[in-house]
C-alpha angles and dihedrals in degrees: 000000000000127000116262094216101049092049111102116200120230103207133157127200122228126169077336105297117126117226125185130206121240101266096055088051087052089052092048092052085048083055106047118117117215116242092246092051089045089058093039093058097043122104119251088237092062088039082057097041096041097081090052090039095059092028084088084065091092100040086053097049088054091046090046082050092050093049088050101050090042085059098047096054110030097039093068092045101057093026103247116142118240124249122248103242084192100073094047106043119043124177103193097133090106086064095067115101097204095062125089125211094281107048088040083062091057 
């Protein structure tokens, strides 16, 4: 398996999107760790936190919600121009290949 510090990514950047070649791809499926090992290796400390940790999920997506619908409906109203969400929050975790389920989700 090759050494993660000595891999060096070849990206390139369009409309702000990250794409990676195929070699690149190949190295981040060599580094994947499986879920159970994931959970093996983690410390009992992060096992007993991680329930409070993602549990702010819920309260972030509301307030994400709220934002959104204040946008939509103030904005026009006082003329301001909305904000595209799109150019300051980005979810493209799920795109790398050396994350398993677990760590994509934080």
């Amino acid at each position: 398996m090759p050494s993660a510090n000595r891999f060096i990514a070849r990206v390139h950047a369009t409309e702000g999107r990250v794409w990676f070649n195929e070699e690149t791809r190949r190295v981040h499926t060599q580094l994947k760790q499986g879920v159970p090992a994931f959970l093996r290796e983690a410390s009992v400390f992060n096992l007993l936190t991680a329930p409070v940790v993602y549990s702010m999920g819920v309260p972030l997506a509301l307030l994400d919600a709220w934002a959104t619908l204040y946008q939509w409906t103030c904005f026009p109203i006082y003329r301001v121009a909305r904000v595209p969400r799109h150019r300051y929050f980005v979810v493209d975790r799920h795109k790398l290949a050396y994350l398993n389920a677990i760590e994509k989700l934080q």
